[in-house]
C-alpha positions in Angstrom: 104.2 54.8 70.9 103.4 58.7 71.0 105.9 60.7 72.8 103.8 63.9 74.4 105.6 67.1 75.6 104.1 69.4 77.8 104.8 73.2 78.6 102.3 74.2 81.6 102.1 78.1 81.7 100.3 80.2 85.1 98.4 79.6 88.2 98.1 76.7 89.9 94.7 75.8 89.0 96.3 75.6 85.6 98.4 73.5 86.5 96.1 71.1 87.7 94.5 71.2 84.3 98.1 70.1 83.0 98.3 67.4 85.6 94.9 66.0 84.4 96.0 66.2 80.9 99.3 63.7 81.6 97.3 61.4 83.6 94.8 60.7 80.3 97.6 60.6 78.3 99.4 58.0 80.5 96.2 56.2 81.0 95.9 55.6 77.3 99.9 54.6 76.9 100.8 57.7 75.7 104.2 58.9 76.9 105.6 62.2 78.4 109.3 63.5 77.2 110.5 66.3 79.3 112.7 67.4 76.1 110.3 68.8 73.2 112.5 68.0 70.4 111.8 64.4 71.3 107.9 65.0 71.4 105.6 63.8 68.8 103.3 66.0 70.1 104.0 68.8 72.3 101.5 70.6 74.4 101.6 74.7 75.8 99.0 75.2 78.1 98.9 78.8 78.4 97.6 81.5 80.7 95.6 84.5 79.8 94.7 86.5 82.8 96.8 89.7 82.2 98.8 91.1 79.8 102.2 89.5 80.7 101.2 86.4 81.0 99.4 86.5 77.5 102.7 87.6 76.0 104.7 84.7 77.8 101.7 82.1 76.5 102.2 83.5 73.1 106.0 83.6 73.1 105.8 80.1 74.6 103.8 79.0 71.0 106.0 81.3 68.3 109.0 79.0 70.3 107.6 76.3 70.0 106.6 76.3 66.0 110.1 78.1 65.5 111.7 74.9 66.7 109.8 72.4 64.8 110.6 74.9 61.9 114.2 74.8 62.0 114.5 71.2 63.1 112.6 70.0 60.4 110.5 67.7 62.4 107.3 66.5 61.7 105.3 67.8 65.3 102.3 68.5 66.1 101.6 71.1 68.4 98.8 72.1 70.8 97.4 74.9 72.0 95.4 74.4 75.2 94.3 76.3 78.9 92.8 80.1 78.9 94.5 81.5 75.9 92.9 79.2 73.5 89.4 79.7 75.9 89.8 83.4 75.6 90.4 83.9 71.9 89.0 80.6 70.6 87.5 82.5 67.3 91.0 84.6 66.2 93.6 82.6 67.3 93.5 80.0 64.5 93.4 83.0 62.2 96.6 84.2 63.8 98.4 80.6 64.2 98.1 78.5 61.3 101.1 76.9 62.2 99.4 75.6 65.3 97.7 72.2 64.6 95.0 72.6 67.7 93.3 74.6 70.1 91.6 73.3 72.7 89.8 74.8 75.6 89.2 73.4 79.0 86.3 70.9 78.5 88.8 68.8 76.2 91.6 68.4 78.7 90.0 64.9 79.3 89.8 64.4 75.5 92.9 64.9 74.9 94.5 61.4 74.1 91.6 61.2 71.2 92.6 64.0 70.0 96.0 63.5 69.9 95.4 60.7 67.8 92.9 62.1 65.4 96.1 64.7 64.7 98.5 61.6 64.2 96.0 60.0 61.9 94.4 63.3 60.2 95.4 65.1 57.1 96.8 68.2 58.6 93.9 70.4 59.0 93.7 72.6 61.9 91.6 71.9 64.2 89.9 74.3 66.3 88.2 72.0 69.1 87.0 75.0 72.0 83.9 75.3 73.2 81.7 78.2 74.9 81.2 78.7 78.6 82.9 75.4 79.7 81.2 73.3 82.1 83.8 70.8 82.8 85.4 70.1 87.1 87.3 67.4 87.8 86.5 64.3 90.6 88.4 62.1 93.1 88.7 59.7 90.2 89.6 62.0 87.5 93.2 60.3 85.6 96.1 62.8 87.1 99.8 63.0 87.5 101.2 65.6 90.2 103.4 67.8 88.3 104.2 69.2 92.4 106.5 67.5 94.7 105.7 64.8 97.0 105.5 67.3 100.2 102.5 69.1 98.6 99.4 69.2 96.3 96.7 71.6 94.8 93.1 70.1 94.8 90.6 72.0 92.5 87.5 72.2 94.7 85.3 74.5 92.2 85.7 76.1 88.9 84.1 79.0 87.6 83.2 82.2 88.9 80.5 84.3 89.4 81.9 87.8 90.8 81.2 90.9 88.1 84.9 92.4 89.1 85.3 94.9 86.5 89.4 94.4 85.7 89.2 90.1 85.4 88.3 88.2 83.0 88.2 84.8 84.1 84.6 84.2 84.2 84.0 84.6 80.5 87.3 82.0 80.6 86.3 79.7 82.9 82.7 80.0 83.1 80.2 80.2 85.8 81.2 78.8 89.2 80.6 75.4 90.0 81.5 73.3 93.2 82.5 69.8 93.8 81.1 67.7 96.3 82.6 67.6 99.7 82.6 64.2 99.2 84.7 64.1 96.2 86.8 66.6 97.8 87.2 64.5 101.0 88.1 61.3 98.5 90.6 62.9 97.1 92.1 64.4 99.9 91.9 61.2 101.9 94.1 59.8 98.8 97.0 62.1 98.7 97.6 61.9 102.8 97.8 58.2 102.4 100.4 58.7 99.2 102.2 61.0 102.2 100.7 64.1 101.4 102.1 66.7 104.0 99.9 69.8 102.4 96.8 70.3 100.4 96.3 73.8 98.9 92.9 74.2 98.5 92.3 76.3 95.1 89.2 77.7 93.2 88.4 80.8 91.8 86.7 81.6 94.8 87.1 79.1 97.4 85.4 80.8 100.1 81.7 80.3 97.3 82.4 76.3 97.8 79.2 74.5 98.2 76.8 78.4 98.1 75.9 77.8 94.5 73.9 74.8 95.4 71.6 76.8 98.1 68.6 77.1 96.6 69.1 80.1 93.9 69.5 82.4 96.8 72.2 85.1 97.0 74.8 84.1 100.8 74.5 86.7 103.0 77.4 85.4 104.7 76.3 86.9 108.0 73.2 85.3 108.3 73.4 82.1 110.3 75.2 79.0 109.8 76.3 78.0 106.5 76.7 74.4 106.9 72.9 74.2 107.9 71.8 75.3 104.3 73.8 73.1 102.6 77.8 72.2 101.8 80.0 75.0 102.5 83.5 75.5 102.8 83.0 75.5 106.8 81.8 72.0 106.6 84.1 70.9 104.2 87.2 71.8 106.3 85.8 69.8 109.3 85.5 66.7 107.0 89.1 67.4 105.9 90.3 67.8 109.2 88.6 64.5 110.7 91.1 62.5 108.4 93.8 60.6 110.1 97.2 61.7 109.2 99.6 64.5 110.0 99.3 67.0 107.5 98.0 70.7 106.6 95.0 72.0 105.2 95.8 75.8 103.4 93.1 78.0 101.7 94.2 79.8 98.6 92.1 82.2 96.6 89.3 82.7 99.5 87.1 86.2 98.1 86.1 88.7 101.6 82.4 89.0 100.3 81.6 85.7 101.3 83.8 85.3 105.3 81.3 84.1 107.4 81.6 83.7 111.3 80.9 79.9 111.1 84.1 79.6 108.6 86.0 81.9 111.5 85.3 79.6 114.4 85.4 76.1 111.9 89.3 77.2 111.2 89.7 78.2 114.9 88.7 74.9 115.9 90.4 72.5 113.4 94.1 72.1 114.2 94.6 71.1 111.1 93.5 74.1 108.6 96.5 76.2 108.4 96.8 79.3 110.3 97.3 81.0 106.8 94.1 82.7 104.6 94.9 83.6 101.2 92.2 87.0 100.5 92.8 89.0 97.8 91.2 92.4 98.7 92.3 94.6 95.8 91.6 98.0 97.5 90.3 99.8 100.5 88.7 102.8 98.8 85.4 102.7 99.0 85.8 104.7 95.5 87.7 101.9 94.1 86.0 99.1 95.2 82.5 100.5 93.6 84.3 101.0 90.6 86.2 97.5 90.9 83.0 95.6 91.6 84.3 93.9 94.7 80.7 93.6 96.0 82.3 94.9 99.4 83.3 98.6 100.8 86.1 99.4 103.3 84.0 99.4 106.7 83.5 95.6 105.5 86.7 94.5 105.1 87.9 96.2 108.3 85.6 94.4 110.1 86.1 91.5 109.0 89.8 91.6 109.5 89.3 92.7 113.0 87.0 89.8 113.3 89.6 86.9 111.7 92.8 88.5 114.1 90.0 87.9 117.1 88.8 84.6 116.3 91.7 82.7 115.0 95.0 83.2 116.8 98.2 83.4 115.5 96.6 83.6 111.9 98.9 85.1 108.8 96.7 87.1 106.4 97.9 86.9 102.9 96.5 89.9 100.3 97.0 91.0 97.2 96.2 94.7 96.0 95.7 96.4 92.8 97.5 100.4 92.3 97.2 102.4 89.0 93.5 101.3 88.4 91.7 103.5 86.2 90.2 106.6 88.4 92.5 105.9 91.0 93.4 109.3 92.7 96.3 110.1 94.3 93.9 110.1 98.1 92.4 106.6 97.5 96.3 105.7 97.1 97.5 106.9 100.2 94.5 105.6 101.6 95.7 102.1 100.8 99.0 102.7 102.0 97.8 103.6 105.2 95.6 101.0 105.3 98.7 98.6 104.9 100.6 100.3 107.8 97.7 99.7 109.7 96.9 96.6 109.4 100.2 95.2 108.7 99.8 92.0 106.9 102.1 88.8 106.7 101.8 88.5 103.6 100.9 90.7 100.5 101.5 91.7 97.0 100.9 94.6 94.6 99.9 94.4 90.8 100.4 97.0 88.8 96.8 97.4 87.0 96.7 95.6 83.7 94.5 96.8 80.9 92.4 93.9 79.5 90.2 93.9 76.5 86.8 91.9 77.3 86.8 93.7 80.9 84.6 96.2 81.9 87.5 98.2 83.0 88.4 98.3 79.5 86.2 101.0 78.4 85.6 103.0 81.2 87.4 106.7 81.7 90.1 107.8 83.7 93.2 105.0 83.0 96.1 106.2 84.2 99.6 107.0 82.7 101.7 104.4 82.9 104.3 106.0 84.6 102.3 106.8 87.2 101.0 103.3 87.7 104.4 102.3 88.0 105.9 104.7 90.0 102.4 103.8 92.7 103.5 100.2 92.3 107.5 100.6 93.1 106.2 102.7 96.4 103.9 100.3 97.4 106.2 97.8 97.0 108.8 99.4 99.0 106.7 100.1 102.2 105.6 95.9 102.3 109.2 95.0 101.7 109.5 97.7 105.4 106.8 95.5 106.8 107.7 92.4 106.0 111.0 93.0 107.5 109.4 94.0 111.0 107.5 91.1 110.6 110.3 88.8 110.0 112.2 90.6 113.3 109.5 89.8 115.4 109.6 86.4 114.7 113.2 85.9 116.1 113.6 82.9 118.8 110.1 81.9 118.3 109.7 77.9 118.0 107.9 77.0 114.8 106.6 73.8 113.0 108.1 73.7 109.3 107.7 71.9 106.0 110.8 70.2 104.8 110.4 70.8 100.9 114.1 70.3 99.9 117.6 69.6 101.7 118.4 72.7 104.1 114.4 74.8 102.8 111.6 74.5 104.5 108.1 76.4 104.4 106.3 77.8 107.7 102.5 77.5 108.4 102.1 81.0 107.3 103.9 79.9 103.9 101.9 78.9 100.7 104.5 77.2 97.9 105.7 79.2 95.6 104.4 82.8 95.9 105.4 82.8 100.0 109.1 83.2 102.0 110.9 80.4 103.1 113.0 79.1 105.7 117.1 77.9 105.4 116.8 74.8 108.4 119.3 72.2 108.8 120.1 70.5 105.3 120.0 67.3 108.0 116.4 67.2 108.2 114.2 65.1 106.7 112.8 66.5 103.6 109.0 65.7 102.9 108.6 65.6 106.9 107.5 68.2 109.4 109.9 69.4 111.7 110.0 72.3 115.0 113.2 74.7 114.9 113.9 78.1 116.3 113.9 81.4 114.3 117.4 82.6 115.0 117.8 85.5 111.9 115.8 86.6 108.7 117.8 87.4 105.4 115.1 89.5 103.0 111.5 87.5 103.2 113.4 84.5 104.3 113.8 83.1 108.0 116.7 81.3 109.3 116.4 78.8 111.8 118.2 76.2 114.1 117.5 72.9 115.4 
């Protein structure tokens, strides 16, 4: 019997990758070893979307064969998820130590392959292939790597957005949706397994169903979307029609593509989370030409102004890039006012990460890297100040919580892992909803009573 371990690196969407990975292997009678020195075969599935993470997928693989080296033992070990995607042509080159790379179309191979190694001579094999097409389906072998309270579901792959600083489309290929019907399967699955969250992840979630419209470019302010075909609007209503108690959160949504239907759709459904992940990167109009965000700052005002109108109560989660190449010190302070102004429940800031393959890459004007540090601290500081009003203002207010643990839950307007958390009752259920009262706030976290 062949003993598999598995080291699962980045996002979430990797992770699903991982947890499609285990449920092939399992289906074919493989088994997983959470200790590596016990694995016949042991897996990294690495990240390669900045800089940091490349150097933690790569320090992940010289660990690994540095191991087996000093143990002595006779493993094979894999090399799979963006890094191999990425750098499919060097990396063999580079790791002759490593006995495979495989990229993202042969995470459902991956028992086959296994045994090919087991029975093989030794060769390396170098299995990637260009511009992957590969998404998963309701029926696709998987084992949740998350805990019982909650669960990613991959409803597109791909993307198609020109951003100048990512690299993910030549990783992951163009974008590509599931069916809402798959999506509704699924879904309809985990609630019955007593589900309590579904995190809803693509590159883009908000471009669900839009590449299917006839080869026209969305103008997401012209009409309905559900009348020219899926959408993410009438997805959510599907989702929301199923029986159960649970929540429905969007992660990764991209501004360019809001429309008004998706506004009222969430407003409407009680069960879509008061919560919208939106990555906005910058409000300079400056930096978002140069960015490629296919959207200028008038835009995304408005569009704010127009989700705080039509949803109540909704928490607005962003991310922002400082220290991007021609970033002055006026578009800077632009975004910082920007962030006082709009005050957001959520946000985070990345320091800008110079990748080779972007278009960012070449261009003039990167900055010192002590300056793009010193932006990041200061941006930093003033949303730790905000989130700390925030937090204050939501003293003696009576909330709904997930129980994730004993005595840590997670509010509506927290996604797992990258959001706060609440310290309730170590009495209460865990894996169950439950209403307390905000009584304090430590840091990003809430404290609440019964």
């Amino acid at each position: 019997m062949i003993k598999v371990g598995l080291v699962s690196l980045g996002c979430a969407k990797n992770l699903i990758d991982s947890e499609v990975m285990v449920g092939h292997l399992q289906q074919a009678g493989m088994v997983m070893t959470p200790e590596p020195e016990l694995a016949d075969v042991l897996i990294v599935n690495t990240c390669s979307f900045i800089d940091m993470a490349k150097k933690e997928s790569i320090a992940a693989i010289h660990g690994a064969v540095d191991d087996r080296e000093e143990s002595g033992r006779r493993q094979k070990i894999i090399v799979a998820g963006c890094l191999s995607q990425r750098f499919g042509k060097e990396l063999p080159g580079l790791m002759p130590e490593v006995d495979a790379f495989i990229g993202l179309d042969q995470i459902t191979e991956v028992a086959p392959i296994i045994r090919g190694l087991m029975e093989g001579e030794g060769a390396q094999a170098n299995l990637v292939t260009e511009k992957p097409q590969y998404i998963p389906d309701y029926d696709t072998p998987r084992f949740r790597l998350t805990p019982k309270t909650f669960a990613y579901v991959k409803i597109a792959e791909g993307c198609n957005h020109p951003c100048s600083f990512c690299i993910i489309p030549k990783i992951r290929g163009r974008h590509r949706s599931r069916t809402e019907d798959s999506v509704v399967r699924e879904v309809e699955q985990l609630v019955k397994a007593g589900t309590r969250e579904i995190n809803l992840i693509s590159q883009d979630t908000t471009y669900f169903g839009m590449d299917k419209w006839d080869g026209q470019r969305p103008n997401p302010r012209s009409g309905v979307d559900s009348a020219r075909g899926e959408s993410l609007a009438s997805l959510l209503r599907k989702l929301n029609a199923i029986e159960g108690d649970f929540w429905v959160r969007l992660l990764y949504t991209h501004p360019a593509h809001w429309s008004d239907e998706l506004i009222e759709t969430i407003a409407e459904c009680p069960k879509i989370a008061r919560y919208i992940d939106m990555p906005l990167q910058h409000i300079s109009d400056r930096m978002l030409k140069i960015m490629r965000r296919e959207t200028d700052g008038a835009y995304i005002r408005d569009l704010i102004k127009r989700i705080r109108a039509g949803i109540p109560d909704i928490a607005i989660r962003t991310t922002f890039i400082v220290g991007f190449p021609g970033e002055t010190a006026e578009d800077f302070e632009e975004l910082l006012d920007f962030m006082r102004d709009v005050r957001f429940e959520r946000a985070g800031v990345f320091e800008y990460s110079k990748e080779e393959g972007t278009r960012a890459y070449g261009i003039d004007g990167h900055l010192h890297h002590m300056t793009r540090k010193s932006r990041w601290h200061k941006a930093m500081a003033l949303l730790q100040e905000l989130a700390e009003d925030i937090n204050q203002n939501q003293v003696g207010k009576r909330m709904k919580v997930l129980v994730e643990e004993p005595g840590i839950a997670r509010t509506e307007w927290d996604a797992p892992d990258i959001d706060s958390s609440v310290v309730v009752d170590r009495k209460l259920p865990v894996g169950d909803f439950a209403e307390v009262t905000i009584k304090d706030w430590r840091g990003y976290d809430l404290v609440a009573a019964r």
